[in-house]
C-alpha positions as CSV (number, residue, x, y, z in Angstrom):
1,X,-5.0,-4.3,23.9
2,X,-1.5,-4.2,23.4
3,X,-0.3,-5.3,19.6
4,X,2.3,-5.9,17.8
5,X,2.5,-4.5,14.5
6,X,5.5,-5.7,12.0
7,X,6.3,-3.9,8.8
8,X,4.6,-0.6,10.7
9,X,6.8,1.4,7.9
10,X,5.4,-0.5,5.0
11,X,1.9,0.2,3.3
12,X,-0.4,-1.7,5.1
13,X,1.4,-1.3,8.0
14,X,1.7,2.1,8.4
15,X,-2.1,2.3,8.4
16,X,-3.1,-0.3,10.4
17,X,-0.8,1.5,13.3
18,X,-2.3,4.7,12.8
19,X,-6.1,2.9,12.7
20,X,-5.2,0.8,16.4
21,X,-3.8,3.9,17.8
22,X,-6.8,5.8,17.1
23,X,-9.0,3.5,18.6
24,X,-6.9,3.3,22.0
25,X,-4.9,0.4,21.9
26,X,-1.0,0.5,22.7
27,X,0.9,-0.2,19.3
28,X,4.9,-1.4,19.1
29,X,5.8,-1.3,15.7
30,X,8.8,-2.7,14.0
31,X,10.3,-3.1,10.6
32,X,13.6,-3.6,9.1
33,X,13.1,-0.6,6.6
34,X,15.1,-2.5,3.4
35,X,15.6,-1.2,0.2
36,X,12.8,-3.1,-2.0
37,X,11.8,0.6,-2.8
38,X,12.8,3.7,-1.3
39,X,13.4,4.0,1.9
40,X,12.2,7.7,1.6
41,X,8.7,6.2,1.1
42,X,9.0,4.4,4.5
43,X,10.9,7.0,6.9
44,X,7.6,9.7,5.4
45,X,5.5,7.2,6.6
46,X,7.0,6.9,9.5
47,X,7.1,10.5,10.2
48,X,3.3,10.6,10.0
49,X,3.1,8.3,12.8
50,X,5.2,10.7,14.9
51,X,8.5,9.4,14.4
52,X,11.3,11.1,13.1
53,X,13.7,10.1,10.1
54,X,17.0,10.6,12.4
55,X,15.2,8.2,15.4
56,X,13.7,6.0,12.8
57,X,17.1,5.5,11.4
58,X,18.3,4.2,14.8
59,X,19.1,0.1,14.7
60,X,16.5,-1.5,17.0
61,X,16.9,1.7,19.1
62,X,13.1,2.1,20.7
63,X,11.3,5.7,19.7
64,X,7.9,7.0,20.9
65,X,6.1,8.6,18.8
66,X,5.7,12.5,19.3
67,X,2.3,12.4,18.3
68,X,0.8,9.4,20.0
69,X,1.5,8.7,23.0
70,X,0.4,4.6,22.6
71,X,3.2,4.5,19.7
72,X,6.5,3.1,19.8
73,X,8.7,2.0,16.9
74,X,12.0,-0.3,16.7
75,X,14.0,-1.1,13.6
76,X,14.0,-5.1,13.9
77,X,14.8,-7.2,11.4
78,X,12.2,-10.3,11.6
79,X,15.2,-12.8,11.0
80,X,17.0,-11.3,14.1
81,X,15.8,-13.9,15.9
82,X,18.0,-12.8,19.2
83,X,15.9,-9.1,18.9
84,X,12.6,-10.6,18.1
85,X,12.6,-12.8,21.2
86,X,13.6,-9.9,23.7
87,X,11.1,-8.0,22.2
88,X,8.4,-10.7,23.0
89,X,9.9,-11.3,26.5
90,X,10.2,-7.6,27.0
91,X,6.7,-6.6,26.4
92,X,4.1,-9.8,27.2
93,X,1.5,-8.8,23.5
94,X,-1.6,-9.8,23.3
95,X,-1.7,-10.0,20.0
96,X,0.6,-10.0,17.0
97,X,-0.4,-8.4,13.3
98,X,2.5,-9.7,11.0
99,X,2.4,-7.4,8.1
100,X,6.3,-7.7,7.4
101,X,7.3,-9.9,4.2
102,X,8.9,-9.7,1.3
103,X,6.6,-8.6,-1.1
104,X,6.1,-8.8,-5.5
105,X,5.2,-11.5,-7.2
106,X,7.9,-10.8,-9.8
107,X,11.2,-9.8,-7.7
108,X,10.8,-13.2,-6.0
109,X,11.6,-14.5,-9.7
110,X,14.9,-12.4,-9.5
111,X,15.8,-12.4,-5.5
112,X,14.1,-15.4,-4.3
113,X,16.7,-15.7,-0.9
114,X,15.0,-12.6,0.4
115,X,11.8,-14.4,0.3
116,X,12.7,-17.6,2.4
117,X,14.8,-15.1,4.8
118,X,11.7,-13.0,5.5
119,X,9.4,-14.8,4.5
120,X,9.7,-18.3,6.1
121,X,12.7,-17.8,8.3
122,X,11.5,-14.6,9.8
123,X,7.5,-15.7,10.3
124,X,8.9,-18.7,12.3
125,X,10.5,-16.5,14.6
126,X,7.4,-14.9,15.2
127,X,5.6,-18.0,15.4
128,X,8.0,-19.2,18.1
129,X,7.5,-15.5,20.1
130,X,3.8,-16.7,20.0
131,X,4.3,-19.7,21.4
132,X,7.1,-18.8,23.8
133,X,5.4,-15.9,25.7
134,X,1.9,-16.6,25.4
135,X,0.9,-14.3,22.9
136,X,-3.5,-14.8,22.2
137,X,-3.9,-14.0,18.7
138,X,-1.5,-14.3,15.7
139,X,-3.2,-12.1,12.9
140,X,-0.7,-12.5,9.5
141,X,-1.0,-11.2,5.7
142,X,-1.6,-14.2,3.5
143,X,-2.1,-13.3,-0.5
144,X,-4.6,-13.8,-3.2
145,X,-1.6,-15.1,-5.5
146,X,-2.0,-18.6,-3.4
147,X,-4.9,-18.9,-5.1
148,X,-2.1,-19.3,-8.7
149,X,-4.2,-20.0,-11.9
150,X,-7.4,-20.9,-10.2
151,X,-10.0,-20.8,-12.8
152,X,-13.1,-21.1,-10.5
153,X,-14.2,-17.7,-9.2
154,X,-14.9,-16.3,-7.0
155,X,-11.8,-17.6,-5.2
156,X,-13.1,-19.3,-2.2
157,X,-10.5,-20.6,0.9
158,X,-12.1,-23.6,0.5
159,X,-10.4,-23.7,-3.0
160,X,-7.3,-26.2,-3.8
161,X,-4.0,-24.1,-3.3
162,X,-1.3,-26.6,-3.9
163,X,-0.3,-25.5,-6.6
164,X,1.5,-22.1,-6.3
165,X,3.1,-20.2,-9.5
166,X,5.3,-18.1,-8.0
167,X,8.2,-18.3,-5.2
168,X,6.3,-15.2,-3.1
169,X,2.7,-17.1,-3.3
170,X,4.6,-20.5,-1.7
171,X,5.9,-18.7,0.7
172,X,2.5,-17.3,1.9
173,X,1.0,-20.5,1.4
174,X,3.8,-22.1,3.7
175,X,2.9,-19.7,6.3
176,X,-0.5,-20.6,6.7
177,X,0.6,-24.2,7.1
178,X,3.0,-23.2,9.3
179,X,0.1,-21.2,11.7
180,X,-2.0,-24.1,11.6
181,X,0.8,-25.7,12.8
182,X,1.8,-24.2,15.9
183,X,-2.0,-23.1,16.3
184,X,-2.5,-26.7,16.7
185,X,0.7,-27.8,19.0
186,X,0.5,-24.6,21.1
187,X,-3.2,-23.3,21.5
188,X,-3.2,-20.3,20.6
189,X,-5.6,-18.4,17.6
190,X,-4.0,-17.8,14.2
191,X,-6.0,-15.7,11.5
192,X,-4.9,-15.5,7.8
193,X,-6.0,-12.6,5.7
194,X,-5.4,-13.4,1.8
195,X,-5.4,-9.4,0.8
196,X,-6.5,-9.1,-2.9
197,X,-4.6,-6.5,-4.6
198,X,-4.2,-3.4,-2.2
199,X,-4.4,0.3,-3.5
200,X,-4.4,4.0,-2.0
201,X,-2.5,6.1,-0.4
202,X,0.9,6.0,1.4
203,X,1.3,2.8,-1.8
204,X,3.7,1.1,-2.6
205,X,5.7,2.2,-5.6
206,X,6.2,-1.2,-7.3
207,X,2.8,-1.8,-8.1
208,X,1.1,-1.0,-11.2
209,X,-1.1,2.0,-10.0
210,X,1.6,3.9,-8.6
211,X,3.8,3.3,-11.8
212,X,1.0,4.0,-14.0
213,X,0.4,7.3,-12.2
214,X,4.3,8.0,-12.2
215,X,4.3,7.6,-16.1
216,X,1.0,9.3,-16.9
217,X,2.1,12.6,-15.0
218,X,6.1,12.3,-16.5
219,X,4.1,11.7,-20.1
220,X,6.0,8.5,-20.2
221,X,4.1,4.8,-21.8
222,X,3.3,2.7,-19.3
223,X,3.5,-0.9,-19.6
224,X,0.1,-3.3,-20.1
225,X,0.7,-7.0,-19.7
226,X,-1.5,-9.7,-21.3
227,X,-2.5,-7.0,-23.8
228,X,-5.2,-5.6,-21.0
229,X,-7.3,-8.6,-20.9
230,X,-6.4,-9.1,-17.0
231,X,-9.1,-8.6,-13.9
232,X,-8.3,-7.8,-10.2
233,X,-10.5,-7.3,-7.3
234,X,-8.8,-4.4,-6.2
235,X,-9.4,-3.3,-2.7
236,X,-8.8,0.1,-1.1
237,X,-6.6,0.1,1.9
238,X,-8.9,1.5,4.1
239,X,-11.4,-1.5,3.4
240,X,-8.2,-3.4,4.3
241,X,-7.9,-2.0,7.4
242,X,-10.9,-2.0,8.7
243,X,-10.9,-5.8,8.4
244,X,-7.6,-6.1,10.0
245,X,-8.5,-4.0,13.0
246,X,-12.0,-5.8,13.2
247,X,-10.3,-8.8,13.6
248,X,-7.5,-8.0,15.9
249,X,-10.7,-6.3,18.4
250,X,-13.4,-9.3,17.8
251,X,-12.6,-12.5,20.2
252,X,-14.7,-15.0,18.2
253,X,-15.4,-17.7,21.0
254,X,-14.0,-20.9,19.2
255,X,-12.2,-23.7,19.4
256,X,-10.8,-23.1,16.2
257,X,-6.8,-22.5,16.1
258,X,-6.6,-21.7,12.5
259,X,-9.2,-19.6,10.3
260,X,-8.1,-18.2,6.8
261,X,-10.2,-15.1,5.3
262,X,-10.3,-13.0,2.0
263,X,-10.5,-9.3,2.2
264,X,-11.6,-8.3,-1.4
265,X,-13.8,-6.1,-2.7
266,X,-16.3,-9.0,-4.6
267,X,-15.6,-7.6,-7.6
268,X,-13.6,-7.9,-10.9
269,X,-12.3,-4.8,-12.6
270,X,-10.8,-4.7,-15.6
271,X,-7.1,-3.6,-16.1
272,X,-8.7,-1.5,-18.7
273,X,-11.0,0.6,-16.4
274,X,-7.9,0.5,-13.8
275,X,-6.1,2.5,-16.1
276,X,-9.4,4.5,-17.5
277,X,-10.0,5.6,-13.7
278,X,-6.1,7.1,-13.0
279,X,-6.5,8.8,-16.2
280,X,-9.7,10.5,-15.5
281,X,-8.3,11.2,-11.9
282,X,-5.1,12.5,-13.7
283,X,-7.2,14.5,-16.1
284,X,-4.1,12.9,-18.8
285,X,-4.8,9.9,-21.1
286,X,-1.9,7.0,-20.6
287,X,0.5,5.9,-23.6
288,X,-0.2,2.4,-23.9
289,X,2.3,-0.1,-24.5
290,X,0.8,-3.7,-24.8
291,X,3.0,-6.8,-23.5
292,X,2.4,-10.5,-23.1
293,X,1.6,-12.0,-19.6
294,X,4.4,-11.7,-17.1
295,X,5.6,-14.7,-15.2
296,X,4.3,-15.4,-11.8
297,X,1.3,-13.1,-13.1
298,X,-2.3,-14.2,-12.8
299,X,-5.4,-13.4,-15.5
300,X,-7.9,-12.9,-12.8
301,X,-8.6,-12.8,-9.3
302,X,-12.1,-12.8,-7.3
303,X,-12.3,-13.1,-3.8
304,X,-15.4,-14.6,-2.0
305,X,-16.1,-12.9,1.2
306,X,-19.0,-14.9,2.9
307,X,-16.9,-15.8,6.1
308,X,-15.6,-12.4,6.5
309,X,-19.3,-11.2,6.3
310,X,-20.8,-14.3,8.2
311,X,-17.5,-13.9,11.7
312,X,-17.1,-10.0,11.4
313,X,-20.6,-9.0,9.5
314,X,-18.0,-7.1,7.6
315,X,-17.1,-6.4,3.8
316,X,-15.0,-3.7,2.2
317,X,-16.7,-1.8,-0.1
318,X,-14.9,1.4,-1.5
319,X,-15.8,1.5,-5.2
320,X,-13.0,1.6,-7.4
321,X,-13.6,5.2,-8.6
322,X,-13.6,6.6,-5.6
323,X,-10.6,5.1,-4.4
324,X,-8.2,5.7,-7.5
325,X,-9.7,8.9,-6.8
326,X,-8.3,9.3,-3.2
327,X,-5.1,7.8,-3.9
328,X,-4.6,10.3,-6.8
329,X,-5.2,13.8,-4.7
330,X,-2.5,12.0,-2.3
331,X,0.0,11.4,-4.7
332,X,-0.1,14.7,-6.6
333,X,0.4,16.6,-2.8
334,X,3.0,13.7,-2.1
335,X,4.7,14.0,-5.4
336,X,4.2,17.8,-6.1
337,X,2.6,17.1,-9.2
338,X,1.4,19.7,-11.5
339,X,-1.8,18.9,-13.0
């Protein structure tokens, strides 16, 4: 098929390109490459997928990759809605995978305009290349945080989610609203994916594995909200993946516009095996500095993944050790670490 991938130089991304390429579809990726974290971070991604920094760096210049020959790349802003149209007119997908937001929970407490830009004002522009040029399948990231202060678990999508506590969570909580929408005006399939905390390699920087492995190696504290009683089903990308691209390649005959799933692992760990499993991975015990309960944060989450299992007979099920495990040896090459 031919895809669309947005945010191809994020972490999810980057991966999902590299997974469709390998099974023999023809990928156009785009992102806008911002400076949420380091750019560096995203051009090295990039580079792995055949592009190089200089290219990369290009504004909505189009690059092929150098190592696959299905892989192109343009540096498109989603709320360029001029660019984002030509690109839909230009090259008739069959499907689009919109992995580009704004992401964090807590920088949408300090910088909530980039949310709505991105977020709300950029997914409509994709919503409206859906609709405009006939495009089959709109895959998109959703989150666990719509799921706010839920106290059931495991989180079912079934489960209320009116009641978001962070700006980041309504904005993913608007855009499945606003895909059942036009999946309902315009006929054509939207699938929501409400990923449930994300690890491994190629991560992002910002979230608490990464910075825990930063501050372990530099034999710096590292900070532990709610004192360590939290729990997150934390799911390695590859399980994340696997899901996406099983969904993307699946045409489940349906009349059903709209579906929402969880990709989870089905399974609560807590933040203080998190940290016990980078530290045995580091071979360096962590200097633990304990801190109330951020804002925006959550206590727990749980995903329930009977749909995923019951449409795609699929579940991810890396197991946390092995995971932390995997993202470690990548960071220490990554980050030149001596152990």
């Amino acid at each position: 098929m031919k895809v669309l991938v947005t945010g191809a130089a994020g972490f999810i991304g980057f991966h999902t390109c590299l997974k469709l390429v390998k099974h023999g579809h023809e990928v156009y990726g785009i992102d806008n490459i911002n400076d949420y974290y380091d750019p560096k971070l995203k051009f090295n991604r990039l580079n792995e997928l055949g592009f190089s920094e200089a290219a990369s760096k290009l504004f909505k210049n189009e690059v092929q990759s150098i190592k696959y020959n299905s892989l192109r790349f343009s540096r498109i802003d989603l709320v360029d809605h001029e660019s984002i149209d030509h690109l839909f007119k230009q090259e008739q997908f069959e499907v689009v995978c919109n992995l580009a937001a704004q992401a964090g929970v807590r920088y949408s407490i300090e910088n909530p305009k980039a949310y709505i830009d991105s977020n709300i004002s950029g997914f409509l522009n994709i919503l409206e290349g859906c609709r405009n040029h006939k495009v089959k399948h709109l895959v998109y990231a959703s989150s666990s945080s719509v799921y706010g202060e839920n106290k059931k678990v495991p989180f079912e999508t079934t489960d209320n989610v009116d009641h978001p506590i962070s700006l980041y969570a309504a904005t993913k909580k608007s855009n499945e609203l606003m895909a059942h929408t036009y999946g309902h005006l315009y006929g054509f399939k939207t699938t929501g994916l409400r990923f449930f905390t994300v690890y491994g390699p190629w991560g992002r920087p910002d979230m608490a594995y990464y910075l825990f492995a930063d501050a372990i190696s530099n034999n710096q504290p590292i900070k532990v909200f709610n004192n360590g009683e939290m729990e997150r089903d934390f799911t390695y990308i590859d399980d994340i993946v696997n899901g996406v691209t099983k969904i993307i390649e699946k045409n489940i005959d349906s009349r059903e516009h709209y579906k929402i799933y969880n990709i989870g692992n089905n399974k609560t760990e807590s933040l203080q095996d998190f940290i016990t499993a980078i530290e045995a991975a580091l071979g360096k015990k962590a200097i633990k500095e304990m801190y109330p309960m951020q804002q925006g944060d959550v206590p727990r989450t749980f995903a329930a993944v009977d749909e995923l299992i019951k449409d795609y007979s699929y579940r991810p099920n890396t197991i946390l050790k092995l995971g932390i495990e995997k993202f470690i040896k990548w960071y220490i090459k990554y980050k030149q670490v001596n152990k």
